[in-house]
C-alpha positions as CSV (number, residue, x, y, z in Angstrom):
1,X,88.0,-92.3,264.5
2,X,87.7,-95.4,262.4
3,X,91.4,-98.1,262.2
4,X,92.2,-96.4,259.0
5,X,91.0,-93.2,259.3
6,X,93.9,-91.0,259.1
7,X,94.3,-92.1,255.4
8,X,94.7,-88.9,253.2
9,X,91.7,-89.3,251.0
10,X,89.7,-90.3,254.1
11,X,90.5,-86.8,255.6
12,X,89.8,-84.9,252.6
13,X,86.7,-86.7,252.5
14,X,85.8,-85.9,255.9
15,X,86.5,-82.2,254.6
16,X,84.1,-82.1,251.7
17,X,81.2,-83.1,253.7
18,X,82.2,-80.7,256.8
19,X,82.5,-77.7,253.7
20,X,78.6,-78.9,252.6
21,X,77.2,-78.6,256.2
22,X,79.6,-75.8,257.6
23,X,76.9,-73.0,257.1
24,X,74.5,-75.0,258.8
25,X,76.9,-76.0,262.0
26,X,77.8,-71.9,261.8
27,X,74.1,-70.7,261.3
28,X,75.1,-68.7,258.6
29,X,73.2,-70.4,255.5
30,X,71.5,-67.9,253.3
31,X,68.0,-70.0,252.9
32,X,64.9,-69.3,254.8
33,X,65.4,-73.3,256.6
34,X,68.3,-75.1,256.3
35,X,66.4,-78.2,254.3
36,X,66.1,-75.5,251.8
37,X,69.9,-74.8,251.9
38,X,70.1,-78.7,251.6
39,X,67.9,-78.6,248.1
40,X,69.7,-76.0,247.1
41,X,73.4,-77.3,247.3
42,X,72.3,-80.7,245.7
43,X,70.7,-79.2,243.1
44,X,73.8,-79.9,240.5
45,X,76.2,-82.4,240.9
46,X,79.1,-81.8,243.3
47,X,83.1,-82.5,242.7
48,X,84.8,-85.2,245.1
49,X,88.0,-84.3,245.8
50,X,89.2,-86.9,244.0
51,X,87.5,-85.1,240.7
52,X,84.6,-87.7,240.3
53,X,81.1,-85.9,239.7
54,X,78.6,-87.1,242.3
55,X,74.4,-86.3,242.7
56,X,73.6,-86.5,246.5
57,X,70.0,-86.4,248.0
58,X,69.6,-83.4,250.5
59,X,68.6,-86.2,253.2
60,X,72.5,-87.1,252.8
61,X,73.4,-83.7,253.5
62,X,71.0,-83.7,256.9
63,X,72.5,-87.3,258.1
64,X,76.0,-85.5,257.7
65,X,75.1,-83.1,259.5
66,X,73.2,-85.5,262.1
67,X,76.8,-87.1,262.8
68,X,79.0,-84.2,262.9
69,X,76.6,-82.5,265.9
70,X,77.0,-86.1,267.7
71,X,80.6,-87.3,266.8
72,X,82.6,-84.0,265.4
73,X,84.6,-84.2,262.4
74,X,85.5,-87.9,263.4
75,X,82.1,-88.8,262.5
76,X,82.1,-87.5,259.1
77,X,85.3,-90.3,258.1
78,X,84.3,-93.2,256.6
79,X,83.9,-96.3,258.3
80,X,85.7,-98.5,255.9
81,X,88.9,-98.3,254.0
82,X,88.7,-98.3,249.8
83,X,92.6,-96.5,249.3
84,X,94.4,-99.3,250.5
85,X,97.9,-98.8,249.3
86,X,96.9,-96.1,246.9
87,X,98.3,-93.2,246.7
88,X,96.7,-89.7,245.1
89,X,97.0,-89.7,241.3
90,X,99.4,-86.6,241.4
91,X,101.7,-85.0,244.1
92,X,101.9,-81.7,245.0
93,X,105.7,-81.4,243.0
94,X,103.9,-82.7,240.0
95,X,101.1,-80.4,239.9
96,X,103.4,-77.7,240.2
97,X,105.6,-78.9,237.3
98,X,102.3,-78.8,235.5
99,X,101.6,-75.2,235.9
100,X,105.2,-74.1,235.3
101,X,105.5,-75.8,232.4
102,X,102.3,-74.5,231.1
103,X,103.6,-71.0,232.2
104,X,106.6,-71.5,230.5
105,X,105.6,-73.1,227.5
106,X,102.4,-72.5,226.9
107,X,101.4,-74.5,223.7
108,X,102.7,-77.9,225.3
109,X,100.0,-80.4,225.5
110,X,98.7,-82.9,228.4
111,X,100.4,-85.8,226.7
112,X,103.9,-83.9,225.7
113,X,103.7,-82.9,229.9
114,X,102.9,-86.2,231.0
115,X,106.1,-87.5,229.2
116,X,108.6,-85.1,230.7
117,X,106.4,-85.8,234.5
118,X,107.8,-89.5,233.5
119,X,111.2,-88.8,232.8
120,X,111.9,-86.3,235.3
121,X,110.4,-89.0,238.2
122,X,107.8,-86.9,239.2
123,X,105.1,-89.7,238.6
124,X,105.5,-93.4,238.1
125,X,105.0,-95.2,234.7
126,X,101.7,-96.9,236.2
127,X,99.7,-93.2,236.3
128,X,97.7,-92.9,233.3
129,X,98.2,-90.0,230.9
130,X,94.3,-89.3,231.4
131,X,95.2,-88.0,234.9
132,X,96.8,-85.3,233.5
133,X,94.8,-84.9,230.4
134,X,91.8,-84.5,233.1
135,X,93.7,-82.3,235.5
136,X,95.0,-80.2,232.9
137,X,91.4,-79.7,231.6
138,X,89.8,-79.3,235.0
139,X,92.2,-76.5,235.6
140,X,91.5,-74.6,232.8
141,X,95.1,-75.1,231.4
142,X,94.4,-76.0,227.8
143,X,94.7,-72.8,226.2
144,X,97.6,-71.0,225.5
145,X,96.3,-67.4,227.4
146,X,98.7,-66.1,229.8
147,X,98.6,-68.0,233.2
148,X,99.7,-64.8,235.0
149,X,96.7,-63.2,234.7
150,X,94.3,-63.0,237.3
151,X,90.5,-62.4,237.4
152,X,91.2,-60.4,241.3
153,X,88.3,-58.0,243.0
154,X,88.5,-56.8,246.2
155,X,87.4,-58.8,249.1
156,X,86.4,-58.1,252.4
157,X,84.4,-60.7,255.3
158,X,81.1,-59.1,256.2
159,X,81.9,-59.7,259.8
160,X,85.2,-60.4,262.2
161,X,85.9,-64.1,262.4
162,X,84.3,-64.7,258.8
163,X,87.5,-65.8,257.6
164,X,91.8,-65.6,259.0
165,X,94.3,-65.3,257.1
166,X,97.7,-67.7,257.6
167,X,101.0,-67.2,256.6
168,X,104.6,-67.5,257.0
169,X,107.4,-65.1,256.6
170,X,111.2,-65.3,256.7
171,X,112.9,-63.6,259.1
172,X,116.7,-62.6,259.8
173,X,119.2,-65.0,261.4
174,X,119.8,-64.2,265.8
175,X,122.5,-65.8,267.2
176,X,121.5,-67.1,270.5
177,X,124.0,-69.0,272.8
178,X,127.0,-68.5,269.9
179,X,124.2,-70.3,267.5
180,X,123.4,-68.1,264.4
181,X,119.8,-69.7,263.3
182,X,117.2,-68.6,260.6
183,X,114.0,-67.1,262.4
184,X,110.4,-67.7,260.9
185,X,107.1,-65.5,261.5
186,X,103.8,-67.4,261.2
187,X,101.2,-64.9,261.1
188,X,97.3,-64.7,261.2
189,X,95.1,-61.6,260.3
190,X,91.3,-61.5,260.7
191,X,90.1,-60.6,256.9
192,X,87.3,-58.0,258.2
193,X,89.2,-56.1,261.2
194,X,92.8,-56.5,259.9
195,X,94.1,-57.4,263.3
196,X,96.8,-59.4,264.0
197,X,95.1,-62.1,265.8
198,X,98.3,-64.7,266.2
199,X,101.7,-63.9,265.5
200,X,104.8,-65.7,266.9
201,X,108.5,-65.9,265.8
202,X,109.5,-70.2,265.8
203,X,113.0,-71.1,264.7
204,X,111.2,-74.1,262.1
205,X,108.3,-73.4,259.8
206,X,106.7,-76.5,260.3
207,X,102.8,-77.8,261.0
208,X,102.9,-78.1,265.0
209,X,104.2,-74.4,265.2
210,X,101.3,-73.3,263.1
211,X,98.6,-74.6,265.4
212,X,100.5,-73.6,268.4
213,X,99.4,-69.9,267.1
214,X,95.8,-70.6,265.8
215,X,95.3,-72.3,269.1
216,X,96.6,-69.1,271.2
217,X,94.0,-66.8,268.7
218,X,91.3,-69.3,268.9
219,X,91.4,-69.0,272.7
220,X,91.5,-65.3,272.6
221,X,89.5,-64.4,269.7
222,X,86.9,-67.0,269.6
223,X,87.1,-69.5,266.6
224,X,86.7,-68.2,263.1
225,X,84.4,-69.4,260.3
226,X,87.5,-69.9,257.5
227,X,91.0,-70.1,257.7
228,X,92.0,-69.4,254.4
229,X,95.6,-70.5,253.5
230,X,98.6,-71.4,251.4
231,X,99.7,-75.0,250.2
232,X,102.8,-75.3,252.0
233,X,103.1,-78.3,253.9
234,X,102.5,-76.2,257.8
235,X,99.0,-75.5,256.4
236,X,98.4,-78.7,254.2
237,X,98.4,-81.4,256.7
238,X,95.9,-84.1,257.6
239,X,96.1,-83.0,261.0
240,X,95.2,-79.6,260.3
241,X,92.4,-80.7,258.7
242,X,91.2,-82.8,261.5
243,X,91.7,-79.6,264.3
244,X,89.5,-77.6,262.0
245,X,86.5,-80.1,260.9
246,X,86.8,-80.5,265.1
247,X,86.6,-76.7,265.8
248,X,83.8,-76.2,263.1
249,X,86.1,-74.1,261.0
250,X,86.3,-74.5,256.9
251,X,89.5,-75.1,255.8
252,X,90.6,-73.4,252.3
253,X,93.6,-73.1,250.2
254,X,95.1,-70.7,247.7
255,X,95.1,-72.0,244.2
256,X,98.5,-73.6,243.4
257,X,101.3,-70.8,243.2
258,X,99.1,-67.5,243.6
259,X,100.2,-66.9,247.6
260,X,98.9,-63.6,246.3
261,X,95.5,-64.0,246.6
262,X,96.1,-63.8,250.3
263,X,96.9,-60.3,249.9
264,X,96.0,-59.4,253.5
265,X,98.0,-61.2,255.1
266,X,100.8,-60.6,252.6
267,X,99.9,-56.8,253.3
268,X,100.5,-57.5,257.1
269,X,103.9,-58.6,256.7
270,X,104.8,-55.6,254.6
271,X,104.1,-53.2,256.9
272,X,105.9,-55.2,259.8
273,X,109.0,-54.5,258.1
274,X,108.4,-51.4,257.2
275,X,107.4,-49.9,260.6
276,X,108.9,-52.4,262.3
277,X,111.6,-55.1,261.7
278,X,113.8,-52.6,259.4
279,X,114.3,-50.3,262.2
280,X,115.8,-53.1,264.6
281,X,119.0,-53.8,265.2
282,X,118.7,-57.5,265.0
283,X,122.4,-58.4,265.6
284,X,121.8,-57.5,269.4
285,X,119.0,-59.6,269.8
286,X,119.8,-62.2,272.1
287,X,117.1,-64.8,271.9
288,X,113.8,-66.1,270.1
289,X,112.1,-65.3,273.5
290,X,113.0,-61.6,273.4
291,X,112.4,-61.3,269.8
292,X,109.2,-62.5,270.5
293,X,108.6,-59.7,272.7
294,X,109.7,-57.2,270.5
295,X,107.3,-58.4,268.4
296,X,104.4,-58.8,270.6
297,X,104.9,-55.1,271.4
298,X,104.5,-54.2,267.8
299,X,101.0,-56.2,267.4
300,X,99.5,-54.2,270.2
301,X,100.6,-51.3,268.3
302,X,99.3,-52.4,265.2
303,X,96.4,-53.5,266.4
304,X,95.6,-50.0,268.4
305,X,96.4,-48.0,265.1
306,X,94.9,-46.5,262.5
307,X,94.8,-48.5,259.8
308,X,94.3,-46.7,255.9
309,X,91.9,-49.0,254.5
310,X,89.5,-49.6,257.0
311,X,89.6,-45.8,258.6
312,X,90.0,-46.7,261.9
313,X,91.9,-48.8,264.4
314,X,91.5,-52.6,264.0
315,X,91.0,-53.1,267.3
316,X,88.4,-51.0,267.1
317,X,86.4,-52.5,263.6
318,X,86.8,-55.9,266.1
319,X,84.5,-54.3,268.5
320,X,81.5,-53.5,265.9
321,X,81.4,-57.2,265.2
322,X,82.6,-59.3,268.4
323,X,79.1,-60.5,269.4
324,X,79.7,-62.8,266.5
325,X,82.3,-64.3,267.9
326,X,81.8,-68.2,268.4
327,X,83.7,-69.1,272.1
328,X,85.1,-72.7,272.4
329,X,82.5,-74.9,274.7
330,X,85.2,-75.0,277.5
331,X,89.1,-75.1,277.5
332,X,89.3,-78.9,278.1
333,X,87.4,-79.3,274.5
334,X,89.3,-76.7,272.9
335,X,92.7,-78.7,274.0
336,X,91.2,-82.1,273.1
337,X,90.3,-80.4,269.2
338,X,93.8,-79.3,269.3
339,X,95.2,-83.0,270.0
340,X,97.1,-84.3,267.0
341,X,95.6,-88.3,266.4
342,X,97.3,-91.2,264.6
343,X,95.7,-94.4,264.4
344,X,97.9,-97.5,265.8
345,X,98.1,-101.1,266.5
346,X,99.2,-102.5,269.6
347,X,101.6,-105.1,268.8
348,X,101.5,-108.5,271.2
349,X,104.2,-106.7,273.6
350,X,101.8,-103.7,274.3
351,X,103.9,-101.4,272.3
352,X,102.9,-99.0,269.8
353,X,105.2,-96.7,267.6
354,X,105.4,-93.1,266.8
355,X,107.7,-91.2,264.7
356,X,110.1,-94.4,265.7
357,X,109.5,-94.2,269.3
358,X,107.6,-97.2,271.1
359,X,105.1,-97.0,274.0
360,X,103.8,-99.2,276.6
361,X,100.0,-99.4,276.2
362,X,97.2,-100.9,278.1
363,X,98.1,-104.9,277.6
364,X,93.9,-105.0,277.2
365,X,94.4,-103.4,273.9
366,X,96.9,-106.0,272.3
367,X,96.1,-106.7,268.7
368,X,93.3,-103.7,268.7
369,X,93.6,-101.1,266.3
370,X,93.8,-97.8,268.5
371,X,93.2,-94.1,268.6
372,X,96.3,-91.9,270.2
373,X,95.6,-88.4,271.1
374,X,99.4,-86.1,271.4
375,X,100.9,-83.1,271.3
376,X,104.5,-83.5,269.3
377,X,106.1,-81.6,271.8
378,X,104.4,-82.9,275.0
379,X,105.0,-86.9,274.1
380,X,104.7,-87.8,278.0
381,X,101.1,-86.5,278.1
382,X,100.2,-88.4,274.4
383,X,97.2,-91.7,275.5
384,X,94.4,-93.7,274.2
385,X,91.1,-92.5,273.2
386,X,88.3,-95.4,273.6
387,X,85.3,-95.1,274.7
388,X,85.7,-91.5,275.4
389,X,88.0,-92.4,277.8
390,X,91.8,-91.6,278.1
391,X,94.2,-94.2,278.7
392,X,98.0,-93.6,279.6
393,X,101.0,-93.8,277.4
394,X,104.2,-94.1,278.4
395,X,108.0,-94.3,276.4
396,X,109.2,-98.0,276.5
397,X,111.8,-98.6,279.2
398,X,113.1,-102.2,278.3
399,X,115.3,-101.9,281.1
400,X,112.8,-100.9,283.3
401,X,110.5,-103.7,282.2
402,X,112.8,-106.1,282.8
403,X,112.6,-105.9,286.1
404,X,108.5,-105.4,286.3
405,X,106.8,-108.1,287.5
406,X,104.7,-109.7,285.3
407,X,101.1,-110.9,286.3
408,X,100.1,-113.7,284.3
409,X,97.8,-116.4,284.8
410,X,99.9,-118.8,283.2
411,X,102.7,-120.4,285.4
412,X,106.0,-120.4,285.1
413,X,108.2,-123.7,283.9
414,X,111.0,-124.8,286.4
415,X,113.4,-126.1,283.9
416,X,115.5,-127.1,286.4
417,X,112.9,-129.4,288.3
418,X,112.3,-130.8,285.0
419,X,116.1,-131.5,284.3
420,X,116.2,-129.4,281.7
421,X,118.1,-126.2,281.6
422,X,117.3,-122.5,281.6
423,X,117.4,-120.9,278.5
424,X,120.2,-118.0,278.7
């Protein structure tokens, strides 16, 4: 990764081009070469993230593509910053502002809602009202239709692993050790099969927790094509989005406030309380481990079953399709994909800070800009990535320090030889 490369428009950057070249990387492009697919997809212009209309030359698409195969999704970031201290036009709680005051009142126009964004503090006075004029029209929010209306069909993958979908559900309280806490499942179901291929109950709903599951599926189930998801914050994350450039897998999200259009997954958490949580008697369960078990018996149930809409178990539709599986190269990659990476520099005491916490680093990278590989709950295995190799972090012990024995190659000053006097 680049100094600045876990800026948010860098990331989704590094996205859009990983989405171009995905069904190349998967070998599942349509065209009879995959230059064709190329001239095909560059055809028309193509939408940045950040809205702006660009015309690429397939020979861009191919050099993507070139770097991605020899550096992974941290190839595809670019190599210098143009967002410094810039922030994106309009947050998520503006955006959906937008589309419920368009719900609610419909005949409201961009420059009436950009007014009321202003003087509820949803956006500063420096945005323009032609970002909302623009998002509003790109949206397709300008007439005065109904918004609750929804052009749905019927969907299905052609094949297991085509796509997963994520979720999270709310679960009762347990009171564990005289603590009464609010329990959350996070849920993945393959969009082909219906199986349940991660499930676990976490007592936060939070980002780390979700790729805790998809990296327990991924290492059973092989690594899908999509993960198809929701814009909560535990699936709209930089991170996230680095894991799956890393793992080959396109990342895609609902459209803002339609969680229904995951209806599989939503499904999936219907019938576990139907056939499942209603019938527990939650008030004796005793801890999140054995709730987990409790629930870990119900997925192989599930997942042995016969299941209404597909006519058989789907275990068993898995089977028809598991040669398409795509296995991680070896576990050691799959955990280093899986790494969460922040991008750091290494002040003159060879200290670096995360979430408030300083670490000793190598003293040889003082002043470098550097890459740190971590899991959030494993901080004592968290280190350097340079050079493709790892170099130790460890949590700052001043006290420790202290006492370490410096080697420097400049000498000390007796201040007492020198009638002077130590400073205290």
């Amino acid at each position: 990764m680049t100094s600045n490369s876990n800026s948010k428009m860098h990331i989704e950057a590094a996205h859009f081009k990983f989405a171009l070249i995905a069904p190349v990387i998967q070998g599942i492009f349509p065209d009879a070469t995959k230059t064709a697919y190329y001239r095909r997809v560059t055809e028309k212009p193509l939408i940045l993230p950040s809205g702006q209309a660009v015309t690429y030359n397939y020979n861009t698409l191919e050099k993507w593509e070139s770097r991605y195969r020899y550096g992974g999704m941290d190839a595809l970031l670019p190599a210098v910053r143009q967002d410094k201290g810039l922030t994106r036009t309009l947050p998520d709680t503006a955006i959906e502002e937008i589309y419920r005051l368009k719900e609610k009142f419909s005949r409201l126009n961009s420059t009436q809602i950009y007014h009321r964004l202003i003087q509820e503090a949803l956006i500063p006075a420096t945005v323009s009202v032609a970002s909302v004029q623009r998002f509003v029209k790109r949206n397709d929010l300008k007439s005065a239709r109904n918004l609750n209306m929804k052009d749905r069909k019927a969907f299905e993958e052609e094949f297991f692993g085509g796509m997963w979908q994520a979720d999270t559900c709310y679960l009762p309280y347990i009171n564990e050790k005289g603590k009464k806490r609010r329990t959350f499942l996070i849920m993945i179901i393959d969009d082909h099969s219906r199986l349940i291929v991660g499930a676990e109950i976490f007592y936060n709903d939070n980002a780390y927790n979700f790729q805790k599951v998809l990296k327990a599926a991924v290492m059973t189930y092989g690594i899908p094509y999509k993960l198809y998801l929701d814009n909560g914050s535990p699936y709209s994350n930089d991170q996230l989005t680095l894991i799956s450039g890393s793992l080959g897998i396109v990342k895609l999200h609902t459209p803002v406030r339609d969680g229904a259009s995951k209806g599989k997954v939503e499904r999936g958490f219907r019938t576990m309380k139907e056939l499942w949580l209603y019938g527990l008697d939650v008030a004796q369960i005793q801890s999140l481990e054995e709730f987990n078990q409790l629930l870990a018996s119900y997925v192989r149930k599930y997942n042995t079953s016969l299941h209404s809409s597909i006519k058989m178990t789907p275990h068993e539709r898995f089977l028809l399709s598991a040669k398409r599986v795509r296995k991680p190269k070896s576990i050691e990659w799959l955990c280093e994909s899986f790494m969460n990476r922040v991008s750091r520099k290494v002040n003159n005491d060879s200290t670096i800070s995360i979430d408030a916490t300083l670490y000793d680093a190598p003293m040889q990278f003082i002043g470098m800009k550097v890459d740190v590989r971590f899991l959030p709950d494993e901080m004592n295995n968290a280190y350097i990535l340079y050079d493709g190799k790892h170099y130790e972090l460890r949590i700052t012990n001043k006290v420790q320090n202290s006492k370490t024995k410096r080697n420097n190659k400049v000498p000390s000053i007796d201040y007492a030889a020198a009638g002077g006097k130590p400073h205290v």
